[in-house]
N, C-alpha and C positions, 0 to 999 in steps of 0.2 A: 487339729490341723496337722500333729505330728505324721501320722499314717500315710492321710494325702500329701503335705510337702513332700512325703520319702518318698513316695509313689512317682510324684510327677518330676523329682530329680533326678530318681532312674528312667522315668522317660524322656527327658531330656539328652540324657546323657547315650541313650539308645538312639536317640533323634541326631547325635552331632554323626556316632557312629554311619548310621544311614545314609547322612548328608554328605561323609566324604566320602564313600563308595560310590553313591551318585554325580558327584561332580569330578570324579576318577572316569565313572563311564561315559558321563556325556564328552569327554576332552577325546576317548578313544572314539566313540559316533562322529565329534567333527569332524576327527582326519580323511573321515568317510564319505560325511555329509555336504551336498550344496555349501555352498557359503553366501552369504547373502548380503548383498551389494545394492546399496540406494541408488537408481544412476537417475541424473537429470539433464535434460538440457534446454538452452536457450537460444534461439535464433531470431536475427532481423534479415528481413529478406526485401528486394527491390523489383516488386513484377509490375509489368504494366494493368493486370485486372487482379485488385487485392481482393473482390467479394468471389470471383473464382478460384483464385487461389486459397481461398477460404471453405471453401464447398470441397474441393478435392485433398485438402489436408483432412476434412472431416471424415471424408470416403476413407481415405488408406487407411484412419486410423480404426474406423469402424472394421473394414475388414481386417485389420491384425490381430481383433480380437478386441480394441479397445473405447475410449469413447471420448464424446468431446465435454471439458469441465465447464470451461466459460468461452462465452464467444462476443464479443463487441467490437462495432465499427464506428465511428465517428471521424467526423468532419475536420481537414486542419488547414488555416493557409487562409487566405482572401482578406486577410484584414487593410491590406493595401489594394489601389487600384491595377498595379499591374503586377501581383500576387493571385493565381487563382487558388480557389479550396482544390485541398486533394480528399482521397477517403484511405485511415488510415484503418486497418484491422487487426485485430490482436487474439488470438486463440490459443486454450489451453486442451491440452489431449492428455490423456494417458492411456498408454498403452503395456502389455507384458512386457515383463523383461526382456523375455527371450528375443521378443519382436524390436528392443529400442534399435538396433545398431540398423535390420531392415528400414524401417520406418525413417529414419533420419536419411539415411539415403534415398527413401523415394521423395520424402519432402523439396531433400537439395532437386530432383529430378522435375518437380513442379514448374521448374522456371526463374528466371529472374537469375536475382548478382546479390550473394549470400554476402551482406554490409556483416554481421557481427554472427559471429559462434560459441558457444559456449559448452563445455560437455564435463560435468560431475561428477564422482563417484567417490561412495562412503561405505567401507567396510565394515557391517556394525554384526560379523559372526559372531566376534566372542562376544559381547556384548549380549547378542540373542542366546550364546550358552547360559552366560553364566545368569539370566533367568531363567532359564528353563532348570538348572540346578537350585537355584533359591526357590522355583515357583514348589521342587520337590520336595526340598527340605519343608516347606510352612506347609503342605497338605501331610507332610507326614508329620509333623509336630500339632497338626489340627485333631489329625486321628488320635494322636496321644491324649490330645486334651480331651477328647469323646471320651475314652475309655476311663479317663481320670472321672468326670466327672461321673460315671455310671457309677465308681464306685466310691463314690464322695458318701462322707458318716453325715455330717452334719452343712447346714444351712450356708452358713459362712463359707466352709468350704468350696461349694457347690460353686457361690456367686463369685467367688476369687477365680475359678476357673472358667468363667463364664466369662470375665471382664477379658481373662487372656486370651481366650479365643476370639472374641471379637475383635481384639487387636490382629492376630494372626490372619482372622478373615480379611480386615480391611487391607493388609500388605499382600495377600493372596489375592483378590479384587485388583487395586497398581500395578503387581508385577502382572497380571494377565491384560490389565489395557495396556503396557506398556509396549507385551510380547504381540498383542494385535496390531498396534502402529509399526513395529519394525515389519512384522510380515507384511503388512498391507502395503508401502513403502518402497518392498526391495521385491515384491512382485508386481508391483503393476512402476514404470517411469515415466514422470510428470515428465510432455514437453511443453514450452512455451514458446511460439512465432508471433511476430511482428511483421504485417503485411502493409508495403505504400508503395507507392508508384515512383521511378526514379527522380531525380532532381532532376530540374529544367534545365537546360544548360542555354544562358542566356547569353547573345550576343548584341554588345551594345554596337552600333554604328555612329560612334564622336565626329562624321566629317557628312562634307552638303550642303545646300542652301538650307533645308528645308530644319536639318538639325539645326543650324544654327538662328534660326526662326525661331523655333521651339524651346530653344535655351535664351534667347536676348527676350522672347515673351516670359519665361517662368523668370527668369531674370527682375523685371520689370514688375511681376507681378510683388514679389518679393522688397524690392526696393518702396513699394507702394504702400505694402500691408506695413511696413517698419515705420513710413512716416506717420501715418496714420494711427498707428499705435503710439507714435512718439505724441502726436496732439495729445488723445486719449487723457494720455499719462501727467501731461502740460495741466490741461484742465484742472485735471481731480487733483493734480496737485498747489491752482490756485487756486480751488473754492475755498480751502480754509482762509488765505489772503485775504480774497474779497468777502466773507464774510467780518469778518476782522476791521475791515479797512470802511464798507459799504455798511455796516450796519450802525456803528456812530453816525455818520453824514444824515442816513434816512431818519434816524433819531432828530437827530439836529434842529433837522429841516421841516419838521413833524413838531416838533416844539415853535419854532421860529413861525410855523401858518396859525400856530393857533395864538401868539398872541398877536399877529397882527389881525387879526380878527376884532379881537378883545381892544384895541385903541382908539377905533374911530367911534362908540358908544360911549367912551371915557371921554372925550372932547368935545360933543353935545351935549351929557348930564351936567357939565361944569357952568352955562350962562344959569340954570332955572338954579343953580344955589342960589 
């Protein structure tokens, strides 16, 4: 193994060389290069037709190049009698980059009274450099390990360098899904709206005959269901009493019929003694 260890420490050692030249030139490419920016945003929005305002966020985003991720409407409200259901809708877009700042503008342009906003951004350049420098160093330490292994003498050898490389691949494999997510990310921005119809604005009228009808009835109804509950309650709280109380007596009295039963048979057996 002496030959190959010498072998694969000068390739190492040619591998660190390489790896800071590399990551020397990729620092001079960024001052150059895009920088790449996750942007996200959040919106709650207040229109009067949220399943149209749903159709036309899906349009702008389609034309800006992008598409819709999830889309759900459902039902909220009516659980009371004078509560109606409303229809609440929630949609996910992404669209390019380039397009978030248009696109967020035409959404505001759909309509309605913009209740909450929200708008993100995360700068993950260096970040995306300095894989793109590590993803160079492990293919160029992967090549090392090829050429090591071509000229491996013996069995053992071979497999010691085999086990490295696999390692190598797998960190080469991570650093590439990792470089996939940041690009995928900071070229396309997730938005998220929230689509319902404004709040009621409810005016009560406390004064009139008719209110006051309607309040001395609920009133009343009120006072009614409370006694009613109080019996209820009366009740279930003397059946243990009365069972208590009633079931000795009915015992008693259950004993007491049957020996008078039993006495007037005793008082005719008695002349034939």
């Amino acid at each position: 193994m002496s030959a190959g260890g010498g072998s694969k420490a000068r390739n190492e050692s040619q591998v660190q060389d390489v790896s800071l030249n590399q990551a020397a030139a990729s620092q001079n490419v960024a001052a150059v290069s895009q920088r790449k920016i996750i942007r996200n945003a959040t919106l709650s929005i207040e229109i009067d037709a949220p399943a149209d305002g749903q159709r036309r966020i899906a349009s702008i985003a389609e034309a800006r190049g992008g598409f819709v991720v999830t889309s759900e409407s459902r039902q909220q409200g009516g659980a009371s009698s004078e509560s109606k259901p409303y229809e609440v809708v929630t949609i996910e877009v992404r669209v390019p980059a380039a397009e978030f700042d248009a696109v967020v503008s035409e959404i505001h342009a759909v309509g309605g009274r913009v209740k909450e906003e929200k708008i993100t951004g995360q700068d993950v350049t260096e970040e995306y450099i300095d894989l793109e420098a590590r993803l160079r160093t492990k293919k160029a330490l992967e090549a090392q390990f090829i050429e090591i292994m071509k000229s491996a003498r013996k069995v053992s050898d071979a497999l010691e360098v085999q086990s490295e490389m696999a390692e190598v691949r797998t960190e080469i494999e991570r650093l590439e899904g990792r470089r996939r997510f940041l690009e995928n990310q900071s070229s396309l921005s997730t938005i998220k709206i929230t689509l319902q119809p404004p709040a009621p604005l409810i005016s009560a009228n406390t004064s009139g005959f008719f209110h006051s009808l309607r309040q001395a009835f609920g009133e009343g109804l009120d006072v009614a269901a409370a006694i009613t509950l109080g019996l209820i309650r009366v009740a279930i709280a003397l059946i243990p009493v009365l069972l208590l109380i009633l079931l000795p007596i009915a015992l008693a009295v259950r004993l007491l019929r049957r020996r008078s039963r039993r006495w007037p048979f005793t008082e005719k057996a008695a002349p034939l003694e």
